[in-house]
C-alpha positions as CSV (number, residue, x, y, z in Angstrom):
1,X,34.5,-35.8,10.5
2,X,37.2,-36.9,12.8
3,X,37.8,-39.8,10.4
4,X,38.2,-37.3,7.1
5,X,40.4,-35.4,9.4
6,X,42.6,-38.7,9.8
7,X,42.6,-39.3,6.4
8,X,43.9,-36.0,5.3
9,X,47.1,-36.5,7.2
10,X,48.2,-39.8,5.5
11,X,50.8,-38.3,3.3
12,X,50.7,-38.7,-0.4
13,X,47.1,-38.8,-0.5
14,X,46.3,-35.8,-2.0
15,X,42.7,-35.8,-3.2
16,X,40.0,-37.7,-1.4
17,X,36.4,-37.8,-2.5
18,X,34.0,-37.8,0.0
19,X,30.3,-38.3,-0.2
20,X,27.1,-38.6,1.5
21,X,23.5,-39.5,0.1
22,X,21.4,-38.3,3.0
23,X,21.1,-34.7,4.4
24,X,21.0,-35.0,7.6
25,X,24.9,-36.8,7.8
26,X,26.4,-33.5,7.6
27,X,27.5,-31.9,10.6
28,X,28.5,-28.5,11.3
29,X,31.5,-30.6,12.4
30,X,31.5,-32.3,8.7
31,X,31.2,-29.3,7.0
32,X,34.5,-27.8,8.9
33,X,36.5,-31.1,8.0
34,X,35.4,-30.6,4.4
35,X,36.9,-27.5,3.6
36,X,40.3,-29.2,4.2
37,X,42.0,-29.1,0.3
38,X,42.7,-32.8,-0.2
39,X,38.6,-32.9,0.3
40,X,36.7,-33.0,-2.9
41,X,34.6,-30.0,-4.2
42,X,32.0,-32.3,-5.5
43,X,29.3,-33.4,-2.9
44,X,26.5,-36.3,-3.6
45,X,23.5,-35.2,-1.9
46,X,20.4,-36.8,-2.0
47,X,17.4,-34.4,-1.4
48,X,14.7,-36.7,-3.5
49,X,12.1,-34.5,-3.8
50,X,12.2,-30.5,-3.9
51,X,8.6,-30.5,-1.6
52,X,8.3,-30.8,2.6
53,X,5.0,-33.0,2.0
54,X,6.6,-35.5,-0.3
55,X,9.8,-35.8,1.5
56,X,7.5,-36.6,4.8
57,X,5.5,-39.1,3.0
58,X,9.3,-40.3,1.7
59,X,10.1,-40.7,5.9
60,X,12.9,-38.5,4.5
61,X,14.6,-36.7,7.7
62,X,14.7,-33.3,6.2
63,X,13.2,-30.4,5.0
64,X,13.7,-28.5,1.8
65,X,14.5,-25.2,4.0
66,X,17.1,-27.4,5.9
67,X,18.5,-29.1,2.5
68,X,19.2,-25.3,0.6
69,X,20.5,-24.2,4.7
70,X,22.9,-26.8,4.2
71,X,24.4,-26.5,0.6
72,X,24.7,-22.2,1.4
73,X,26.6,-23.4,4.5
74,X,28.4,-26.3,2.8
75,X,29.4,-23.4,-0.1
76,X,30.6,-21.0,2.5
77,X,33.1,-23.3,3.8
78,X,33.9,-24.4,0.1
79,X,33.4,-21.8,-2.5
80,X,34.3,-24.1,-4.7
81,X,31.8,-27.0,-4.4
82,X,29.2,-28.7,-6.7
83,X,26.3,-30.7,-5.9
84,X,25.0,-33.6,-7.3
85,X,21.8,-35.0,-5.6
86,X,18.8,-37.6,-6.5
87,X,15.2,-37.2,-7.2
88,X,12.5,-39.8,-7.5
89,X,9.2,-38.0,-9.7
90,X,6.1,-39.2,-9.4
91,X,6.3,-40.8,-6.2
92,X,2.7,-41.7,-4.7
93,X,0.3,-38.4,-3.9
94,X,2.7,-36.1,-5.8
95,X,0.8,-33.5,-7.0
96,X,1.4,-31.0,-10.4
97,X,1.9,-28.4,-7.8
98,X,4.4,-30.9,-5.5
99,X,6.4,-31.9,-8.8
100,X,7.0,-27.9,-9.7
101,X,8.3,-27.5,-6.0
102,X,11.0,-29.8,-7.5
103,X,11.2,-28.1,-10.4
104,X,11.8,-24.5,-8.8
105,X,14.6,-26.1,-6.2
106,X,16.1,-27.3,-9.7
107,X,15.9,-23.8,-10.8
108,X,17.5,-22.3,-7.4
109,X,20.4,-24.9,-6.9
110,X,22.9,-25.6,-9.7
111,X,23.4,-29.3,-9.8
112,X,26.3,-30.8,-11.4
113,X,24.6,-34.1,-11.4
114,X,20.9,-34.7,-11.0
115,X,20.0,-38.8,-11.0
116,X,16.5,-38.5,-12.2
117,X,14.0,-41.3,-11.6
118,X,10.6,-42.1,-11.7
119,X,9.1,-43.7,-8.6
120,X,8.2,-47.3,-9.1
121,X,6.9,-49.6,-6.4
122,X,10.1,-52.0,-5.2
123,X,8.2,-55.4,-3.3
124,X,8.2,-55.0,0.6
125,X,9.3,-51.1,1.1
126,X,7.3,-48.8,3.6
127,X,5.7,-47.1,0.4
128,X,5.1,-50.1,-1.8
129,X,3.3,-51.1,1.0
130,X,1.7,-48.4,2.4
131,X,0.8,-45.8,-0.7
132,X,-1.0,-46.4,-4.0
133,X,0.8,-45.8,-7.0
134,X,-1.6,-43.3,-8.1
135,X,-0.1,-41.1,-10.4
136,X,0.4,-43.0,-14.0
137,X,3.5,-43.6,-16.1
138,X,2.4,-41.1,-18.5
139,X,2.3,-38.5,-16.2
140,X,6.4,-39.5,-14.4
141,X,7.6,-39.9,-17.6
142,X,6.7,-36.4,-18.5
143,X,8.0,-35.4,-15.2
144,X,11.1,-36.8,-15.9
145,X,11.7,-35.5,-18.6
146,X,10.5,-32.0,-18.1
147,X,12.7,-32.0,-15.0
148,X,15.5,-33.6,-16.9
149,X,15.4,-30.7,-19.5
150,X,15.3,-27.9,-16.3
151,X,18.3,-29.6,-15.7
152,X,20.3,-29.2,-18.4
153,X,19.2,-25.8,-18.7
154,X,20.4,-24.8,-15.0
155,X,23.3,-26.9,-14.3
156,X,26.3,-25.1,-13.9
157,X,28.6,-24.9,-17.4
C-alpha cells in the first residue's frame, strides 16, 4: 500500500496498473491506496475455485465468503472496478455439486476476465503428490467448457 501510495506521486505517471493473484494480499490498507485515480480499475484476482472444500484441499488461504467480502469492499472504494480472476476445474475430489459452486460464484460476480483451466497434475506439487487425479478428462473438459460458456454469458458487456 505505502508503496502504490509512492508511486502515485511520481509526476507524469498517470495510470498505474496494479495487480494481485491471491486474496488474502489485499489490505483494508490496499484497498484505501487503490481508490487513488492513477490506480487501475481492473483487478487480477485469483479465487481458483468458487467452493470452501476445494479451496482447502487447494491450501488456498481463503474462503469464498471472504473472496465476494473483498470484491464488495474493493467496489465500494472503486465503483468503477472489474475483476478478472483464475479457476482450475476438475481439480482432485471436485464433485458435480463442488464444480456448480463455481458456477454460481460465476453467475454472482461479473468477471471481465476468467483464465479457465483444467487441473492437471504438475510433477512434485503438494497435490500431484498428495491427491489422485480422480475425476477424468471427459468430465474437466466439460467443465471447462460449461463454465467457459457461464462466462460469456455473465461477464459484464
Amino acid at each position: 500500500a505505502d508503496l502504490l501510495r509512492k508511486i502515485c506521486e511520481i509526476d507524469g505517471l498517470e495510470n498505474i496498473e496494479f495487480m494481485s493473484s491471491n486474496p488474502f494480499d489485499f489490505t483494508k490498507d490496499l484497498i484505501e491506496a487503490c481508490k487513488h485515480p492513477k490506480i487501475s480499475n481492473y483487478f487480477h484476482i485469483a479465487v481458483q475455485s468458487g467452493n470452501n472444500e476445494v479451496l482447502q484441499r487447494m491450501n488456498r488461504r481463503h474462503t469464498i465468503e471472504e473472496f465476494k467480502s473483498l470484491i464488495e469492499e474493493i467496489k465500494k472504494a472503486k465503483p468503477q472496478a472489474e475483476f478478472g480472476t483464475d479457476i482450475i476445474v476438475g481439480f482432485p475430489g471436485e464433485t458435480k455439486e463442488q464444480f456448480m459452486d463455481t458456477v454460481k460464484l460465476f453467475q454472482e460476480v461479473p468477471f471481465n476476465v476468467a483464465f479457465i483451466s483444467m487441473y492437471s497434475p504438475r510433477e512434485g506439487t503438494a497435490a500431484q503428490k498428495a491427491l489422485k487425479d480422480d475425476v477424468s478428462r471427459q468430465e474437466k473438459k466439460w467443465r471447462h467448457e460449461y463454465l467457459s460458456k457461464v462466462w460469456r454469458e455473465n461477464r459484464p458487456k
